[in-house]
N, C-alpha and C positions, 0 to 999 in steps of 0.2 A: 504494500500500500504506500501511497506517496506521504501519508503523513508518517510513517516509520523511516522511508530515503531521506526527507528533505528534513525534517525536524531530529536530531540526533541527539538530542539533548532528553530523548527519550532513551536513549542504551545509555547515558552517563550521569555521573554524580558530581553536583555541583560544589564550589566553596562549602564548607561546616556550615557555615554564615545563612544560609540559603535556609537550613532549616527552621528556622526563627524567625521567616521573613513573615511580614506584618501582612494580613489577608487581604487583597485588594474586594474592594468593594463600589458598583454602579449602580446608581438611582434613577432608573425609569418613572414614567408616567404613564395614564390611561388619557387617551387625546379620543376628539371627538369626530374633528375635522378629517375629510379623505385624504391618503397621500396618494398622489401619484407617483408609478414606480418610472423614472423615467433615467434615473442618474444624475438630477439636480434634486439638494433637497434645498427648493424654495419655500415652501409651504411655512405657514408662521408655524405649526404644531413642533418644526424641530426647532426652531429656538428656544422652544421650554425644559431644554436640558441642555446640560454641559456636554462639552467633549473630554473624553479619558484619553489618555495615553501614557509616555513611560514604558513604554516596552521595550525589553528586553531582546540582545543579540544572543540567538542559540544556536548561532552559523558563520560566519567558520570560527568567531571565537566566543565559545559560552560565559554566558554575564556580563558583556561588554555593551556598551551603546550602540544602536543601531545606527548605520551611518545615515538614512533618513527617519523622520518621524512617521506615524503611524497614528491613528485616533480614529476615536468613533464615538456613535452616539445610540442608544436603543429608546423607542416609544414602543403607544401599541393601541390599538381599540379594539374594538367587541370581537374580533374575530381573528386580528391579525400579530404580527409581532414583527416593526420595523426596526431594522437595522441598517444605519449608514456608517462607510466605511473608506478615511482619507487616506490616501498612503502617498506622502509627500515625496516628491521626486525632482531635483532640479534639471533635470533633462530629460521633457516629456518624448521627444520625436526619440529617445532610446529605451523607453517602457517595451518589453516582451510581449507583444500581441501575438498567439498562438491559436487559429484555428483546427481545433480538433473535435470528436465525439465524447460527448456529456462523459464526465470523470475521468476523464485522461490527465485534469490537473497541468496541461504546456503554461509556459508563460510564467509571467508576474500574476500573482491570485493573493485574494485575502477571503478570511474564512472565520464561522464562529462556529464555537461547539458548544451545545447547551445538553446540560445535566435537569431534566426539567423534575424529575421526581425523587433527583439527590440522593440517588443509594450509592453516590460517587462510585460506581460500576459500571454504564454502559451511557452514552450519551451518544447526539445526533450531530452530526456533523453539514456543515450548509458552504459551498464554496463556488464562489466567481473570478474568475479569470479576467485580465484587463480589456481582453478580446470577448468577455461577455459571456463564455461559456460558463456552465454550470458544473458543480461535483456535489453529489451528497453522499454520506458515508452513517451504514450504523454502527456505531465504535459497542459491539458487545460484550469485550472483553478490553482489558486496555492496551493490546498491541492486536487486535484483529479488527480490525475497519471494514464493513461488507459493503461492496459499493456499487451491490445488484438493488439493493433498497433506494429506488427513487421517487422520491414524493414529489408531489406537486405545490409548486412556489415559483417565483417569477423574483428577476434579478434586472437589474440594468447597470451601466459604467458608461465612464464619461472621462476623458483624457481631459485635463486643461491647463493653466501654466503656473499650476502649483501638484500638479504630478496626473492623478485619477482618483475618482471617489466611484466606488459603489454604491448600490441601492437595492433592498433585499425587503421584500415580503414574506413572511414564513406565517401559512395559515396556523393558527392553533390548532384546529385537526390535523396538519401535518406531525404533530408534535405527540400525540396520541398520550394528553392529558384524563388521568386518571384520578388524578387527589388533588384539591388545593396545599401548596408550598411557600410559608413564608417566605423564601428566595430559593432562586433556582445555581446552579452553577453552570458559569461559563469561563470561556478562553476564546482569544483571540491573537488570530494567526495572521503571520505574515512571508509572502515569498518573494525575494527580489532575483530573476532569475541570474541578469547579465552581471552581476558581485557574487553570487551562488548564496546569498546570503537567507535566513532566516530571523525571524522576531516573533515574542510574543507578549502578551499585557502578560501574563503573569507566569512566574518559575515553575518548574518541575522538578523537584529533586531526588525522583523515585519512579522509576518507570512504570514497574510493578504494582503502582497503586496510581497510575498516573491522573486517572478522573480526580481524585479524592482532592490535587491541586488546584484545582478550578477556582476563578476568584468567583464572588457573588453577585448575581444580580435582581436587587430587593426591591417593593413598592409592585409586584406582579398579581398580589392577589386576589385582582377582579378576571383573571382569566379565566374562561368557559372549562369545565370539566367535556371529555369526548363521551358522545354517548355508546351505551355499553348495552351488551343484551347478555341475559342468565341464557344457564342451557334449554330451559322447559318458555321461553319466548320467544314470540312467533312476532319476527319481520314483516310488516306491510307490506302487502301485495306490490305496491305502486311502488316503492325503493327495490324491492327485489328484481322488478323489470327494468329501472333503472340501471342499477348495477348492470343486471345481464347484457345488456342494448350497448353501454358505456364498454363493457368487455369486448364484444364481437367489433365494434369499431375498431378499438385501439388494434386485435388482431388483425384486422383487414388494412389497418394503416400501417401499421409495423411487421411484421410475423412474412417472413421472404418464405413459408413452406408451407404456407396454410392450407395450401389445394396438394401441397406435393402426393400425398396418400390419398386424399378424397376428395372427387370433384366438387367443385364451387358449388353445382346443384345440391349433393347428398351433403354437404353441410350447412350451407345455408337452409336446407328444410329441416337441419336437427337442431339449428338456433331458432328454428319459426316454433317447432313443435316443442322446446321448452319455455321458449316464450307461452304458448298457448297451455303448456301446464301448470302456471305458476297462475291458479285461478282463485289459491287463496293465501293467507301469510305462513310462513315455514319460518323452522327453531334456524339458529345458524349453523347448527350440524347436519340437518337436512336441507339447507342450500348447500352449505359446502360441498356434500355430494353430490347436487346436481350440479357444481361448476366442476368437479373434479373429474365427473361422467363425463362430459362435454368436450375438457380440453385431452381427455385419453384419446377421444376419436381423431383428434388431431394425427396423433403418430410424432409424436417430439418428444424424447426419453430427456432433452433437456430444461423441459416443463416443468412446473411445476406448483400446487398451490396449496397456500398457507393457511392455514387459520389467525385472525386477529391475536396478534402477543398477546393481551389480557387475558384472553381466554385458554389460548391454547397453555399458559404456562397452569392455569388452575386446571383443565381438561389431562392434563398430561400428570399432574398431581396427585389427580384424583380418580386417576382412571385403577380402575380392577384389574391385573395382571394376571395370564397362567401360568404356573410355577416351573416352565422351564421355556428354551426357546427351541425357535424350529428352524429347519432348513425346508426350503418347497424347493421339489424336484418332479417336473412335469404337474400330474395330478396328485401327486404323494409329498407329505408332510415327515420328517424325520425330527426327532428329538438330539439336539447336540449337547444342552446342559440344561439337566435336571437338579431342580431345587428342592424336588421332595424327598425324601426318605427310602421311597417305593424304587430300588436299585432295578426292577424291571423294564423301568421307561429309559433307563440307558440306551439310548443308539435304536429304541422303539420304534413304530413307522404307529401315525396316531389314523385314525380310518373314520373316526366321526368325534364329534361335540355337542354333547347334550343332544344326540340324536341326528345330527346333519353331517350329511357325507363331506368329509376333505373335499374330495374335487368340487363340490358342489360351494362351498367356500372359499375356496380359490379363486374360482371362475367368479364370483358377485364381486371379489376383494380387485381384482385384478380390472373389471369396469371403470375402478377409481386409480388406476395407476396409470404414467405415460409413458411409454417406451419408443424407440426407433419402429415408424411401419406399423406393421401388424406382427413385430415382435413379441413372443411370451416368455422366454425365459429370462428377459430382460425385467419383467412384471414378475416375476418368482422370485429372482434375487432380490430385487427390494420390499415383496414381500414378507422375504425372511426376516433382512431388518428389522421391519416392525409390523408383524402376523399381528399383534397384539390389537394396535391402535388400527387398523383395518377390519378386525373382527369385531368392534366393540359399534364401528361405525356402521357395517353390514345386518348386526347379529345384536349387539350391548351384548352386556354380564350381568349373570345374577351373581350373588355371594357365593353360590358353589356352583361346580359345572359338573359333567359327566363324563369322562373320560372313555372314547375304546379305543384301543393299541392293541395292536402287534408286538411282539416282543423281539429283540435281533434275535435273530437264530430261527425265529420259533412262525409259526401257519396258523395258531389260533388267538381268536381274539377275546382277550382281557377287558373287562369295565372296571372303573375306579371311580372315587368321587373325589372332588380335590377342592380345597380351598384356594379364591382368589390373593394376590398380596399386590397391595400396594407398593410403590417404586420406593419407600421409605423401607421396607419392610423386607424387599427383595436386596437392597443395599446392605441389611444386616446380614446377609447368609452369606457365606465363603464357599460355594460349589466347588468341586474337581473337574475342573474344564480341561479333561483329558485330551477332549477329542478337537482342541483347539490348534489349529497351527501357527507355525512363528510368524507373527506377522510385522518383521523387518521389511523394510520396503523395498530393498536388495540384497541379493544373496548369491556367491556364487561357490560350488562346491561340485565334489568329482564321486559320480557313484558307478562303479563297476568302469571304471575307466570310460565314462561317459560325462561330459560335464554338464552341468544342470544352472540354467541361466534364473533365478525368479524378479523379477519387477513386479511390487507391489502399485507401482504411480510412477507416472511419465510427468511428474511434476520434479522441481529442484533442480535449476538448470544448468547450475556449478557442480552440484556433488552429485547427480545422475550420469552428466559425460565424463567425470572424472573417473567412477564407478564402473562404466562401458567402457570407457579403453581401456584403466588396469584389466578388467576380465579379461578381454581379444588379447591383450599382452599375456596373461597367465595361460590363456587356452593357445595361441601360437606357441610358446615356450613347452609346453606337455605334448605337444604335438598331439592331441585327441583332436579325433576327423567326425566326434559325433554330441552335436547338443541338444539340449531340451530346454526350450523357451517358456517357461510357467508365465503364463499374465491372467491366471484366474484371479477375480477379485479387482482387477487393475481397471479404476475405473476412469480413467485417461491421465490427461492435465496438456503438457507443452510439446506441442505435435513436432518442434524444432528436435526435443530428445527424443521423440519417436523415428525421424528422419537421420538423427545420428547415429540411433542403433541399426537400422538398415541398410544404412551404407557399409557395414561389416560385414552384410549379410548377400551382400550382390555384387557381381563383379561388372555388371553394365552401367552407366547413366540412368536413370530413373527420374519419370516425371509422379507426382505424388497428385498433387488437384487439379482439376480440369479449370476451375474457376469457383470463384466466389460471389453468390448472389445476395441481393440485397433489395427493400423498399424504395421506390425514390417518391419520394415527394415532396415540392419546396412546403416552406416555412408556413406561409399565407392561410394553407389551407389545415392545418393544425386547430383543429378545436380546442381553445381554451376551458372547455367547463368537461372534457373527455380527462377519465383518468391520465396520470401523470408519463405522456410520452415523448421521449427527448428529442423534440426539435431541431436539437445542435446537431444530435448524430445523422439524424436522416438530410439536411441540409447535407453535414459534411460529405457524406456518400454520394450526395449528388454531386461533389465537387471532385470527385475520384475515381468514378462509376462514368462509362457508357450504356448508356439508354439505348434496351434490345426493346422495351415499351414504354407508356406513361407508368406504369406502376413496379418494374424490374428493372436494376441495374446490374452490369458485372464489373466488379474493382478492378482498375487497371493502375492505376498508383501507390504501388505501395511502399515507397519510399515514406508519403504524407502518414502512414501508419506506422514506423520504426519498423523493428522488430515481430510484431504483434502477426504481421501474416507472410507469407514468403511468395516470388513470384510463381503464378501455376506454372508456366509459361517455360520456366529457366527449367534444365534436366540436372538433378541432384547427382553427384561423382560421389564413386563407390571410394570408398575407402582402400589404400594402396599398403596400409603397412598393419599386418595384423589381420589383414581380411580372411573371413570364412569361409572356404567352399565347400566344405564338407558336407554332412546329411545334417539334416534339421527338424526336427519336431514343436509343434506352437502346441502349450494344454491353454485352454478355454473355455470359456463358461457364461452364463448371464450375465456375468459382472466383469466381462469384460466390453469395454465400453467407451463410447467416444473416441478420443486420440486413438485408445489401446485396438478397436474394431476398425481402426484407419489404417493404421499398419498391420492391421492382417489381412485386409480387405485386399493391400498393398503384395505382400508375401502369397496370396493364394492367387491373386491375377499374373503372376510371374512365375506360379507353378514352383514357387522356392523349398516349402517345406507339405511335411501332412502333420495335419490338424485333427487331437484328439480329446476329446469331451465332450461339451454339449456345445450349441449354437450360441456365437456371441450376443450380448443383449444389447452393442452397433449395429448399426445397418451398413451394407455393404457398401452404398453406391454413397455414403454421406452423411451428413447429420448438420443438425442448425444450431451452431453453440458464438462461442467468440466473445460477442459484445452484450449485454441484453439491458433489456429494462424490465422491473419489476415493479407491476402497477399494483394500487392499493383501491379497488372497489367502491365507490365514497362512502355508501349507508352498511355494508355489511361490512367491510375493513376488511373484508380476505383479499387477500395478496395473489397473483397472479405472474409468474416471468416467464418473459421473452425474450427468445432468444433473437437476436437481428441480425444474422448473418448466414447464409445457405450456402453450405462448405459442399463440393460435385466431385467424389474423387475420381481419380484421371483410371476411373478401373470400366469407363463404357463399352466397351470394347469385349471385356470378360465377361463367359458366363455364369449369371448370378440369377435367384429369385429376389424379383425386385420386390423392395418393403423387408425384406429378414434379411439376418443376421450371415456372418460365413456359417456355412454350415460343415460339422468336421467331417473326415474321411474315415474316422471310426468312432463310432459313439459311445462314450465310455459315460454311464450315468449312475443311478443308484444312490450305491453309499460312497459318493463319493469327495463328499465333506468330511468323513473320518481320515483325519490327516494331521496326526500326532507326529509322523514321521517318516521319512522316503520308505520305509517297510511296509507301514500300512497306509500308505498314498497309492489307490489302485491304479491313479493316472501313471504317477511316477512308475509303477512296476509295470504297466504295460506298455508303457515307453523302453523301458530296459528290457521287455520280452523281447519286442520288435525291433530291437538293433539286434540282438544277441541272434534273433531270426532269420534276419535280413543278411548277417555274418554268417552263418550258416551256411545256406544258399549260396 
């Protein structure tokens, strides 16, 4: 995240002195008069408070004065929360104007982060660029910034010959106030790109509790509380169509794969026909399902929808848990760690609950999931994640349930009654997670003179290629001519280290994406009262994309993107020193995914290795990941992300079943989550049959 690169005085400890520093404090008012967000604040309402400043350099020397000043001012009225923001510069024609896509952060920016409910734990982050673009961030931890969370607010800036001022509207429902707060906590940032420099109003001198520094800002307590719904209240009919209407829009504005799976007619009459079933008001767990319905038909495994934070943290508190977890494998359910007593249900296969068949609960659970296509075992692996909170949404819980299992080993089937436990309660048990494997994110080791490659994540872009070439250096040096590529579970990240593990893997030039599709549409036609969709990016894309229509583009600059995409265009060179030409085995599963179903997608179009397990839970021909925006529904608050960028890999050519996964050349399925170790990993040992076989012969 860019506030961990560019603020560093987040990894450091300041003077002793620092900790004693006297709490900075800002006195706001409640104004009556409108502001206009334009980038001037003329309006009388901000003359009725002071400007702050005094901030502090935490770039490139911590504690020192900043070589320009910095100030600001915050009002507010019934709905809003204004913030203006000077950042003094005696050489405006050299201020960083950077146009890029909403959260990229280019440029000179100034930014406020507000702690509004003061568990100095997690606060909202609101950022403008001098070039006008936009970044928000949900800081939920104090070094993790999630800045798929974009709420709707509106900004302006204004260059003039005392540097640039911004101008920042932040709805109160963006803020998703819950309690009134004598004062809230805030901070206020500063970047100057062309000095590399940062500032900020107030110190940090503890990373690890980095919220808890925030200075205050008091006189807030006529703000609107957000409205809130219990579980057993039922949403008006008329918000609930709202939302929906406001949903399918922003998709048809944004969403580059909306039709990829299913023609524009069969989804457009499955948004008419739930529009036409929303005939009376529903709890927010029974919309949530039918928005969760809706966006599965899509076919985009990088979908995904949330339930409002308020609830879902009390939802997720208080929800009735089964006392062990499961693995879904097709239509069968296996037990991995059992909480009970009952040493039967070890490694068990469960076959009903409280009377209803597995598959028959799979199959309802799986309506509300999204995967690549009309992929399923990409819907099984996550699933298993949380069988729980899908069963409870499908099905609920009583206090006890009824259990029938299989037992491992055994043909007949057992019933049991079992009590529910709470996540409080499941936290006090210490299980035998025997049948857990090592889950390092890299691994590489030599079984029967075969060496066994595992990636857990194609993320970590220093210590994943540094990781890939000592292995090719240790497997050249042993001279072993036979590997096995574990990427079960591997559910992508940085398709750059995907591209650098294949170059070891091939001895030709290789083209990797055909292209990159994307929405165009200018700025103009943006609805302002449509959940929150970033403007700047679909602009920017118009500014880097060739128009194949009025509503498709394909990026062809990707320089204006850094790093972030590579050109489809250019043929990637195999690697010369260390390269592999030997036999190859990929294992694979539902969880292999995104980046990781790019590079196999990549490896079976080139006929490089065979593939054993189950069908990746990628799609072959691509997937829509990259950039996204995550809207926020206005009356229900479920949360909805999209992805905006439609990744074609360069595999047209190959044949595939289009909408699924690779599919392996031996299907190795079952128990095949029992994987304590290469012994009883059935994948791994029937990878080592089949060399040993192949040797043979």
């Amino acid at each position: 995240m860019k506030k961990i690169a560019c603020f560093s005085f987040l990894f450091c400890l300041f003077y002793q002195s620092i900790f004693s520093q006297k709490e900075k404090i800002y006195k706001t008012i409640q104004v009556a008069s409108p502001i206009r967000i334009d980038g001037h604040i003329d309006e009388q309402a901000w003359g009725k408070v002071t400007w702050a400043g005094d901030f502090i350099q935490t770039e490139p020397e911590n504690g020192a004065k900043p070589t320009f000043d910095t100030q600001f001012k915050i009002i507010y009225d019934q709905d809003n929360l204004y913030v203006a923001i000077r950042a003094f510069d005696p050489k405006p024609d050299s201020i960083v104007q950077s146009v890029k896509p909403r959260d990229f952060f280019a440029g000179d920016y100034v930014e406020i982060n507000i702690d509004r409910d003061v568990d100095k734990k997690d606060a909202f982050s609101f950022t403008i660029t001098a070039a006008g673009i936009r970044g928000d961030e949900h800081i939920k931890t104090h070094t993790n910034w999630y800045n798929d969370w974009n709420p709707n607010w509106t900004a302006q800036t204004a260059i003039d010959s005392l540097g640039w001022l911004a101008e920042m509207q932040i709805p109160f429902k963006a803020l998703e106030i819950h309690n009134k707060q004598k004062y809230w906590g805030i901070q206020v940032n500063r970047s100057l790109e062309r000095l590399d420099e940062g500032s900020s109003w107030t110190r940090i001198p503890d990373e690890d509790r980095w919220v808890e520094y925030f200075g205050r800002l008091v006189g807030i307590e006529q703000v609107p509380i957000s409205r809130t719904f219990s579980p057993t209240e039922e949403i008006p009919i008329a918000l609930l169509q709202q939302d929906f209407d406001n949903l399918f829009q922003a998709l048809e504005l944004a969403h580059p794969s909306l039709y990829r799976y299913q023609s524009k007619y069969t989804l457009t009459r499955k948004y008419e026909q739930v529009l036409n079933a929303l005939e009376k008001g529903q709890t927010l767990i029974e919309y949530y399902k039918l928005v969760s319905a809706f966006i599965s038909k899509i076919g985009d495994g990088h979908m995904n929808v949330e339930l409002p934070d308020y609830f879902s943290t009390a939802y997720y508190d208080n929800q009735q848990k089964l006392p062990f977890n499961l693995k879904i494998h097709e239509n069968e359910a296996f037990i991995v760690e059992n909480y009970t007593e009952n040493d039967l249900l070890n490694g068990s296969r469960i076959t009903a609950i409280n009377g209803k068949a597995i598959g028959e609960l799979i199959y309802e659970s799986g309506k509300l999931i999204s995967s690549d296509g009309y992929n399923a075992t990409g819907k099984h692996y996550k699933l298993s994640n949380d069988f729980d909170f899908y069963y409870a949404l499908t099905v609920g819980f009583s206090e006890k349930v009824s259990i029938d299992f299989i037992p491992k080993g055994g043909d007949s089937i057992h019933t049991m009654d079992t009590k529910l436990l709470t996540q409080t309660e499941l936290e006090k048990i210490n299980p035998e997670k025997e049948f857990i494997r090592n889950n390092e994110p890299f691994d590489y080791r030599v079984v029967e003179n075969i060496a066994i490659l595992t990636l857990r994540t194609f993320n970590h872009a220093t210590g994943f290629q540094e990781f890939v070439d000592e292995s090719f250096n240790k497997l050249a040096e042993s001279g072993i001519d036979k590997l096995v590529l574990d990427v079960r579970g591997n559910g992508g990240g940085e398709e750059v280290n995907a591209i650098h593990l294949y170059a070891y893997l091939t001895q030709e030039p290789f083209r990797y994406y055909d292209r990159y599709e994307v929405k165009l549409r200018p700025q103009k036609n943006i609805d302002p009262d449509l959940p929150s969709i970033s403007f700047e990016t679909l602009d920017f894309f118009g500014e880097i994309a060739s128009t194949e229509d009025e509503n498709k583009g394909v990026l062809v600059d990707f320089e204006a993107l850094g790093d972030r995409f590579i050109d489809p265009n250019t043929y990637q060179q195999p690697k010369t020193e260390n390269n592999f030409s030997g036999q190859l085995i990929v294992l694979i599963d539902g969880g292999s995914f995104s980046a990781t179903a790019e590079l196999c997608a990549i490896i079976a179009r080139d006929d490089r290795a065979i593939f054993i397990g189950t069908e990746t839970g990628g799609g072959f021909e691509g997937n829509t990941s990259g950039i996204y925006d995550q809207i926020t529904l206005p009356n229900s608050r479920i949360k909805v992300r999209i992805p905006l960028v439609k990744y074609v890999n360069a595999t047209e050519d190959a044949l595939f079943l289009y909408g699924r996964g690779i599919i392996p050349n031996h299907f190795v399925g079952g128990d095949t989550f029992y994987q304590k170790d290469d012994k009883n990993d059935p994948l791994i040992r029937f990878s080592i049959e089949k060399f040993h076989l192949e040797k043979e012969e």
